[in-house]
C-alpha positions, 0 to 999 in steps of 0.5 A: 437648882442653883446648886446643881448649876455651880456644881455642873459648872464646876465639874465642866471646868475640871474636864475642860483642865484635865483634858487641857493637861492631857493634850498638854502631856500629849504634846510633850510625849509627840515632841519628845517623840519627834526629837527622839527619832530625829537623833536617832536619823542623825546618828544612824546617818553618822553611823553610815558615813564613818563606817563606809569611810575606812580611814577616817578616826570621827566618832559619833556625836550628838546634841541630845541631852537625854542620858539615855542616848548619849549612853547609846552613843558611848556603847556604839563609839566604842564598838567603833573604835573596836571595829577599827583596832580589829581591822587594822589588826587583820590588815597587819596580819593580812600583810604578814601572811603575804610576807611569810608567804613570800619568804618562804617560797623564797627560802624553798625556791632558791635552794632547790632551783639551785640544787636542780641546776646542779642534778642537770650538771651531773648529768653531763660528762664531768669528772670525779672531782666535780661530780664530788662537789656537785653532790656536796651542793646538793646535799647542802641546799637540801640541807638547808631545805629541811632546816627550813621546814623543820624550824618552820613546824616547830615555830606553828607548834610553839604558837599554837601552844601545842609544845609544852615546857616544863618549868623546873629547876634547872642550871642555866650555867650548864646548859649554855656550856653544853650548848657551847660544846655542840658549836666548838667545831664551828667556831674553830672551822671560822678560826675564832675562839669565842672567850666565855665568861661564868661565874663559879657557882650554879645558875638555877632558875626555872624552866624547860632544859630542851627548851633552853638549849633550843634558845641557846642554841639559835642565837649561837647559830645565828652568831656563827652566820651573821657574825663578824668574830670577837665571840664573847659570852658570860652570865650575869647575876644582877639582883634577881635574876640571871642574864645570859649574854651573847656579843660579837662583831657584826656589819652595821646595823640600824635601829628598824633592823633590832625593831624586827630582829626577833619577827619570824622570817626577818633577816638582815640580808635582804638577798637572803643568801646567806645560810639562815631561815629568819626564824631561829631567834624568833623562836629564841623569843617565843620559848623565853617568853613561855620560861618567863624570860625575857630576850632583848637585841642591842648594836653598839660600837660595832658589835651586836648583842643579845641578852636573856634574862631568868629570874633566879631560883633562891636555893 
């Protein structure tokens, strides 16, 4: 009997230490528990406030030392910061879109408000001469209208992928001087003779001839408008690449001017008065940029610059 009595007793203090480690575990489990849910409040309630304050850079923070949410915390802040660049990438393009709206209203209106005021002009009793140099302006504005929309679907094609450019051996050096050759009138109706620079042999590099005429092409055209003369054009070899040059005289110009001198639709004469769209060197730029190439602006001493730059093609 007094066996079955200690054993008795023995398994009592057994049930009486395992239930004991058992409400124990219990209790660990439901303060863990508590703990978990209280940093989950706390960041969901910092979740709230940072995303319903839009110019605010706080991220989340927590005190908990478990790994499991402060790795929950790190996925979540850099989502956050993701949701931030995002916005402010569709600001800025909200922004640009207005802008590019505005320009281009601005760019159609004018021409063909002008043009209108001229087509009541002939309607009226005026002479010959007059008659003359009032379809002259019209014929120009409309002109200038049809630039517009031209060089404005050929920047969306561009964008959007949708021109294709060969990338095949081509003599860059032949290209700008048969590009020189379709402005030769130009420059002589401006009384400048531009001195051009080049060296003997081929220039060979790999692109699309359509393509870099097109660049070419641009930035003469934006030479002959905004230039100030002292035209002076070369290619350069330096180590592996050719660099294509384009110089002249220019009105003075400040360092926002040669940050946005390549955006579409940016021109120096706010009035925008002057013969030019904004996007010829923007898609001077978009079409380097598809040959591999790259365009860069630069102002010194009274003259503007730019320079494109090809890798060469070993021969």
């Amino acid at each position: 009997m007094d066996g079955r009595r200690q054993l008795g007793a023995k398994m009592d203090n057994v049930w009486m230490i395992a239930t004991f480690v058992l409400l124990l575990i219990l209790l660990i489990i439901m303060i863990y528990h508590i703990y978990f849910r209280i940093n989950i409040k706390n960041i969901t309630k910092q979740l709230e406030e940072i995303m319903n304050i839009t110019d605010t850079n706080s991220l989340l923070t927590v005190v908990a030392k478990q790994s499991d949410i402060a790795d929950l915390v790190n996925i979540i802040n850099n989502m956050v910061r993701d949701i931030r660049q995002s916005r402010i990438q569709i600001n800025r393009l909200n922004r640009n879109f207005r802008k590019t709206i505005t320009n281009i209203s601005h760019d159609l209106r004018t021409p063909l408000t002008t043009a209108g005021g001229y087509v009541q002009m002939l309607q009226e009793s005026i002479t010959d001469e007059e008659r003359q140099e009032y379809t002259t302006i019209i014929l120009e504005r409309q002109n200038m209208v049809k630039i517009l929309l031209e060089q404005l679907f050929e920047y969306v094609r561009i964008e959007s992928g949708e021109i294709h450019y060969e990338h095949v051996s081509i003599d860059a050096k032949k290209v700008l001087i048969d590009t020189l050759t379709m402005y030769y009138d130009d420059f002589n109706n401006k009384g400048q003779e531009p001195t051009v620079q080049l060296p003997e042999g081929p220039c060979i590099i790999r692109g699309d001839e359509q393509g870099l005429k097109r660049i070419f092409s641009n930035i003469l055209f934006n030479a002959i408008v905004h230039g100030n003369g002292e035209y002076h054009f070369e290619v350069q070899e330096s180590g592996d690449c050719y660099t294509i040059v384009f110089s002249n005289g220019s009105e003075p110009m400040t360092s926002e001017d040669l940050d946005y001198i390549f955006d579409r639709f940016y021109t120096k004469d706010q009035s925008r008065n002057k013969k030019t769209t904004g996007l010829g060197l923007a898609i001077a730029k978009e079409i380097t940029k598809r040959l591999g190439g790259t365009i860069e602006a630069y102002y010194n001493n009274g003259r503007f610059q730019v320079e494109i730059s090809f890798p060469v093609v070993e021969g």
